[in-house]
TORLO-136070 format. One record per residue: z, y, x of N, C-alpha, C, O in turn. Coordinates in pm, whole numbers, plus 50000, padded with zeros to 5 digits. Layout:
// TORLO-136070
ZYXZYXZYXZYX...
This chain:
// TORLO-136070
456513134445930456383145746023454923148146057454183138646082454513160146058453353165746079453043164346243453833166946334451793159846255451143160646417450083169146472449123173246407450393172146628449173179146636448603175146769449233173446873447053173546747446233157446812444853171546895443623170446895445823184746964444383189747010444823195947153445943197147203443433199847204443993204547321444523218147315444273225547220445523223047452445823234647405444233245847426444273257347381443253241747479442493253847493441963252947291441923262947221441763244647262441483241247128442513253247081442173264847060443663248647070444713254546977444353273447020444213282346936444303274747128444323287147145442803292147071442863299046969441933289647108440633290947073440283290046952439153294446928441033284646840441333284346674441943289046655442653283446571442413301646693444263311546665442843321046688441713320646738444043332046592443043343546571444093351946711445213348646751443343361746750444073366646915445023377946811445013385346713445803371946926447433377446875448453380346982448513372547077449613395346976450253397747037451623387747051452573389046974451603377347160452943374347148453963377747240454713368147256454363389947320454903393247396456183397047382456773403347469456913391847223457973392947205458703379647235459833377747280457703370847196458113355047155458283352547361459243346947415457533356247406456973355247565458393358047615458883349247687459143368847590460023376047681461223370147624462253370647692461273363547489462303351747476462933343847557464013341447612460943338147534461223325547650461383327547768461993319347837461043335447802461663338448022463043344247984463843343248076463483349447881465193348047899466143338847887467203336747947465293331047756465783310847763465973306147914467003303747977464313305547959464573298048101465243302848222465763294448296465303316648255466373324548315467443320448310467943317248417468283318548178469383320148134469783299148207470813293848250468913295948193469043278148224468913281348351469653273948416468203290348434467323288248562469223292248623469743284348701469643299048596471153306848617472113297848624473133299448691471813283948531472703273548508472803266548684473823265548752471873263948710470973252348789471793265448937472893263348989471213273148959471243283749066472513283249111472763284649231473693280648995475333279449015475653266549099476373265349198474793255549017475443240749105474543238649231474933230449313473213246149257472663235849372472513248749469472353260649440472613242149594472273256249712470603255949756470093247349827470013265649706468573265749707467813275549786468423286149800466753275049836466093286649887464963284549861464723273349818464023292749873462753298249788462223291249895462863289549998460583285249871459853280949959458593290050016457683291749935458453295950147457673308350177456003305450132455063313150117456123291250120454983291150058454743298449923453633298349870455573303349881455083306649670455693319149684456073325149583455853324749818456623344149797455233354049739455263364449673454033346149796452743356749791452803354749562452873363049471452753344549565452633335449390454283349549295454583348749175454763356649366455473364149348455103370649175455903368549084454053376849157453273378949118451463381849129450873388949210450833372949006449113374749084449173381148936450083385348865447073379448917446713385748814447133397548847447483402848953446993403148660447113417048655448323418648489447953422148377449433415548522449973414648390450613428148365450923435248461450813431748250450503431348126449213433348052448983430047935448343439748144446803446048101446173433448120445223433548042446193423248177445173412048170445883397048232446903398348301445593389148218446123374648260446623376048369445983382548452447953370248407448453369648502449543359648521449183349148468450623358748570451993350448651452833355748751452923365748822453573341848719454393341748872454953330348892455413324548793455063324349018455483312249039456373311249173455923314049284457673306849150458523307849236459033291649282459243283849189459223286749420459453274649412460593273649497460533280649597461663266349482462533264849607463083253049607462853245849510464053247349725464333232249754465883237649818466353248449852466413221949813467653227249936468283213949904467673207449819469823206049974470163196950006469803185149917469503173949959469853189149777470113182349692468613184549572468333177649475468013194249616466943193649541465393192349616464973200349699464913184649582463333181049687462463194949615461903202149698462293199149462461313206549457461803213249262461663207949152462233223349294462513234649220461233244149178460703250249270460723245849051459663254349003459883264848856460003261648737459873274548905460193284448791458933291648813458553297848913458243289048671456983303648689456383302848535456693294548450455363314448520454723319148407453293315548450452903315048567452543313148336450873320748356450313323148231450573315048142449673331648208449053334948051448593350048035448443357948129448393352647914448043365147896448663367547767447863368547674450133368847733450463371047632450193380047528450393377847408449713390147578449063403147433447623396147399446833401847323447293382847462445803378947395446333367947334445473360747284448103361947313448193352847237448473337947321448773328247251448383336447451448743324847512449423324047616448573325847703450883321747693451693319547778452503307447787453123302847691452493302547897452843288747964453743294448070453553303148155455193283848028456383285748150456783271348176456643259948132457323277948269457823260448331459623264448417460003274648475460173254148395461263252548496461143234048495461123225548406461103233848594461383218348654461953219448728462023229848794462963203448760463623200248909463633187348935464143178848863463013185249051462803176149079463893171849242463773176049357465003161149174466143157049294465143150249396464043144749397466453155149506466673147749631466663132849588466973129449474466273124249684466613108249696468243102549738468653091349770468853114249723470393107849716471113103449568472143096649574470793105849492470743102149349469513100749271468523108049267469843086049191468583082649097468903090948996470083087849014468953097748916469353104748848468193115248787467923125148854467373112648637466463117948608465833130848655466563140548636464673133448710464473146048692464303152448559464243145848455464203170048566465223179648467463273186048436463083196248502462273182848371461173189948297461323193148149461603186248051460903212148175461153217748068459433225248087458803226448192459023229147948457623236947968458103240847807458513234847708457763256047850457723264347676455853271447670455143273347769455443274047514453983275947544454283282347382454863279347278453293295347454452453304347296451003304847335450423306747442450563302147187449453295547199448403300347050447363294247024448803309446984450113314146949450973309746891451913317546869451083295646839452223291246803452963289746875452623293646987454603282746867455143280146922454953265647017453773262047014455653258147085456103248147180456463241647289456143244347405457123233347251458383231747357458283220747394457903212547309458633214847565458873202047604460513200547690461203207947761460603187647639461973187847745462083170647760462273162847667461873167047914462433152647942463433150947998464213160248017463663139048038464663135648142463493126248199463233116148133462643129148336461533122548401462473109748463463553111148521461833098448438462653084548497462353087048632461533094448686463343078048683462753072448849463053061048855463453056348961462913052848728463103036848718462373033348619462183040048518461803019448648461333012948537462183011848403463303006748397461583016448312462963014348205463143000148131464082993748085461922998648144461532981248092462842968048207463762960248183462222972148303462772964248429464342967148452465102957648466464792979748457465992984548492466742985648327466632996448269467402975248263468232983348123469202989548163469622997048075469912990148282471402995748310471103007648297471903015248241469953011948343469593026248402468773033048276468453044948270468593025848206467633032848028468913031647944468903035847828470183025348002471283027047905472183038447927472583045647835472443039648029472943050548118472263065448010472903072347931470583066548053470503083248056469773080847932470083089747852468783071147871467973072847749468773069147611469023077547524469103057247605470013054147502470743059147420470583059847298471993064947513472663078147423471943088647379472083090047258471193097047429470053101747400469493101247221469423111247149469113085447174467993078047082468443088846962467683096446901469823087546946470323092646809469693105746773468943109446682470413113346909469813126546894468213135046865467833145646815467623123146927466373121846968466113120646794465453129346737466453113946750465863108346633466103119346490465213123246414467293122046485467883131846442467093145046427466783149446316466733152046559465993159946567464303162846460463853172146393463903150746494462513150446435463093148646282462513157046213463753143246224463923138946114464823152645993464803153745871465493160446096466363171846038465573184646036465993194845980464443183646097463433200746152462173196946065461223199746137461763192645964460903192145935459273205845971458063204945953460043215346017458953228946111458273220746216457073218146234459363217246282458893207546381457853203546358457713199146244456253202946481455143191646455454813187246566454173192946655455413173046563455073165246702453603167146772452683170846699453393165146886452693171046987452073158847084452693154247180451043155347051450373142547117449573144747204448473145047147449403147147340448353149547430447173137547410447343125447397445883145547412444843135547405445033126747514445023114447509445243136147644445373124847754446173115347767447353117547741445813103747804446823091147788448263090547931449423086647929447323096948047448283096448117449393110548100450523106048123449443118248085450153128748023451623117747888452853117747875450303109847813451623109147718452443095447803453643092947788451563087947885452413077947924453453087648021454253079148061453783098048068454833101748134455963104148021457153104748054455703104847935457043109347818458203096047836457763084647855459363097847832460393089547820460653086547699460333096847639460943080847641461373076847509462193090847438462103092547317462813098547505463643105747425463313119447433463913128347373461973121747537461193135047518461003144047407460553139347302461243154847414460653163647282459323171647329459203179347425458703168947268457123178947285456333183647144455323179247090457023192047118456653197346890456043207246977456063208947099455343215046853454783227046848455493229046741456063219646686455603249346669456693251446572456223268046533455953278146598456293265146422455923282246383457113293246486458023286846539457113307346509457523313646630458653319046523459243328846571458993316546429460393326646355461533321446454461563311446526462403331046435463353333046510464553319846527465323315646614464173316746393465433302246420464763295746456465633287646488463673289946493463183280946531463343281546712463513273046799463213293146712463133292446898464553291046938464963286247043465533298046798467383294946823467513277346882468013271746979466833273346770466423256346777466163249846901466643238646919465363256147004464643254847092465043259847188464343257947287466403269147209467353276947334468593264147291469363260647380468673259447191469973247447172469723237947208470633232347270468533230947196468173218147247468003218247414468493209747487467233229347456467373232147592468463232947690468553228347804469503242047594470853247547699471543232447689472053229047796471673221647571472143210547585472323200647669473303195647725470483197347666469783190547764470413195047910471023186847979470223209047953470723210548092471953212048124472213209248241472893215848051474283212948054474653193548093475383189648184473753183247973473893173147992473813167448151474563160948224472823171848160471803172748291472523171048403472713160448462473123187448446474263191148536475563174348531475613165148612475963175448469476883164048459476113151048454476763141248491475463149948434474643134748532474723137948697475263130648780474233147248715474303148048852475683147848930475933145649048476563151348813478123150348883478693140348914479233137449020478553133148795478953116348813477793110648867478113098848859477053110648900476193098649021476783091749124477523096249211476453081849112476683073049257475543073249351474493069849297475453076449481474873080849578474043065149615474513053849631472543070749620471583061849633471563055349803471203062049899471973042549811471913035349952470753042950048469663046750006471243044250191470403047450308468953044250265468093051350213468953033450297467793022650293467083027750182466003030850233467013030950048466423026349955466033043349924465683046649810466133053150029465903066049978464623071849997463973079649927464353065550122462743070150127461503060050007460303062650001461893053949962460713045849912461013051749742460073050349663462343058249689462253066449616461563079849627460773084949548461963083949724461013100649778459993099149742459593107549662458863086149787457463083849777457463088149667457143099849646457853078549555457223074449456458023091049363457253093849270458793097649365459123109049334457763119649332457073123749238457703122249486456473127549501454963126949448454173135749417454893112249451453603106949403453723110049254452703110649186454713111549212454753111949045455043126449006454643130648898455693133849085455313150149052453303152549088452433155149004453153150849215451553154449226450933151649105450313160749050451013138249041449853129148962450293140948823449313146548773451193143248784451703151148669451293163848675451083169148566451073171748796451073189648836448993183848827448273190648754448503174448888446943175848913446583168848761445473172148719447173161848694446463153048571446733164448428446193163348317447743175548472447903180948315446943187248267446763197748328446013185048155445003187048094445133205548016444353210247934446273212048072446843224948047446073233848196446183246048198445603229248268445463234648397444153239048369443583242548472443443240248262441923246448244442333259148181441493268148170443193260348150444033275748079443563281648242442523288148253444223279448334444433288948489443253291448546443053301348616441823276648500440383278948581440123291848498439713302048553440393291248353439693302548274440133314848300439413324548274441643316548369441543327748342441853331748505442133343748502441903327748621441453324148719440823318048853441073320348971440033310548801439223304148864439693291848902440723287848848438933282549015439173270649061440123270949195441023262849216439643284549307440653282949409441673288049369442593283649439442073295549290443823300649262444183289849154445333288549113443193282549112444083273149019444903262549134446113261249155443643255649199444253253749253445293251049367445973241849410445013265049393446723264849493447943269549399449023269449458447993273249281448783269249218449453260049151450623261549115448423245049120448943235849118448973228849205449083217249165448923230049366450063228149462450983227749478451663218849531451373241149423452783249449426453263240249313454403235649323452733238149239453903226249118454333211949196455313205249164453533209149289454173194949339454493196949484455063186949530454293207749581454803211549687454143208349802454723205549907452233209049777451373208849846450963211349934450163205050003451693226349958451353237950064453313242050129453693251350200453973232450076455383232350107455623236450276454933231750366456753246350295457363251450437458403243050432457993233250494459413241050400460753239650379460703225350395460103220650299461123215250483461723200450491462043197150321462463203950227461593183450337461963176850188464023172750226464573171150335464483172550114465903166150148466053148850194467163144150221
C-alpha cells in the first residue's frame, strides 16, 4: 500500500488550484446525512457560544466556514463544521462527538478533506488504556481488526496517511482509517460506507453500555476534556485557518473544537 508522509499545507501547495466544489457538497451531504443519524438518538442543543461561527469568511467567492457546536444529557461536546475555500481546491469538515462521563464508550471522530485529493478519517477515540484495559480493546477494537485490515488490503486507491506529527499519530486507535484517495465517485461511495457503518456501529455501543459508577465520572470528564483540547490545539491542519484567517479567528475557532468559550453546563 502506497503512503503519504506530507503536510496537508504541502499537499495543497503541490496540487495545481482546482475546483472542488462538487466533491465539497458530497461531503457535507455524507456528514449531514450521519449528523441526522446522531440528532435522532441524543437530545442536543447548540452551544450560544458557536451561533456567531454560523457562518464567517466570505464563501463561495473566498475562504470561509461554519461551525456549529452543541451538548446535552448524554453528550459533553458535539462539533459539526466546514473551513476551506473549495473553488481554490481545499476543504476540511469535521463531525465529532465527544460522550458524557456516564458511559466509557469510545468517542465518534470523523474529518473528510479536499486538498484536492481526496481524505478521510474515522476513529473510535479510546477513553482507556488499551494496553492496561484488554476487556475494553476487546469489546470496541478487536472486532473491528478484520475489517480494519480488509479495508487497506481490498482498496488498493486507498493511500495510507501518516501525520508528520507524532502526537497526532499517537491519537490513532489501532483500527483508525486515515487514506487519502483519488475523488472518483466510487471511491467517496467507499468512504459514505465505511462512515454510515462506523456510526450505525457507534449508535449501538452506546445502547448496550453499562453506566459508568458515580465516583469514577468526574476523573473521566478530566481526562476526556484534556484529550479533546490537546487534539483541537496540537492538529498540525490548523495553519490551513491562520492562512486563510489569521491567528485570532483561528483561534477562537479552535476553541470551539474543544469547548473553550463553552455556555452550556458539561453533562
Amino acid at each position: 500500500m502506497k503512503e503519504t508522509l506530507r503536510h496537508v499545507e504541502q499537499m495543497l501547495d503541490d496540487s495545481p488550484v482546482t475546483d472542488v466544489t462538487e466533491t465539497f457538497h458530497r461531503f457535507r451531504s455524507i456528514l449531514s446525512g450521519l449528523k441526522a443519524k446522531i440528532d435522532d438518538r441524543f437530545d442536543l442543543t447548540r452551544d450560544p457560544s458557536t451561533d456567531d461561527l454560523e457562518s464567517y469568511g466570505n464563501p463561495p467567492e473566498s475562504p470561509g466556514g461554519t461551525l456549529a457546536a452543541y451538548s446535552g444529557p448524554e453528550v459533553d461536546w458535539m462539533v459539526h463544521s466546514w473551513l476551506g475555500n473549495p473553488a481554490a481546491g481545499f476543504a476540511n469538515l469535521h463531525l465529532t462527538v465527544w460522550l458524557g462521563p456516564h458511559v466509557r464508550v469510545p468517542h465518534l471522530g470523523i474529518a473528510l478533506l479536499v486538498w484536492p485529493e481526496g481524505w478521510f478519517y474515522v476513529d473510535s477515540v479510546p477513553r482507556a488504556n488499551l494496553l492496561a484495559d484488554g476487556a475494553y480493546y476487546d469489546a470496541y477494537y478487536e472486532p473491528l481488526n478484520a475489517g480494519w485490515l480488509a479495508l487497506r488490503e481490498e482498496n488498493p486507491q486507498l493511500e495510507w496517511f501518516t501525520s508528520r506529527a507524532g502526537f497526532i499519530r499517537a491519537s490513532l486507535s489501532p483500527t483508525a482509517h486515515c487514506y487519502s484517495f483519488p475523488r472518483a465517485g466510487e471511491n467517496v461511495d467507499l468512504v459514505e460506507r465505511v462512515l454510515t457503518e462506523h456510526v450505525d456501529r457507534w449508535l449501538g455501543w452506546v445502547e448496550a453500555a453499562d453506566p459508568v459508577p458515580e465516583p469514577e465520572r468526574a476523573a473521566l470528564a478530566a481526562a476526556d476534556l484534556a484529550t479533546r483540547r490537546n487534539i483541537a490545539e496540537r492538529d498540525p491542519a490548523n495553519v490551513m485557518g491562520v492562512r486563510y484567517f489569521g491567528e485570532e479567528t483561528t483561534g477562537r475557532l479552535v476553541r470551539a473544537l474543544w469547548g473553550g468559550d463553552r455556555k452550556l453546563p458539561r453533562p
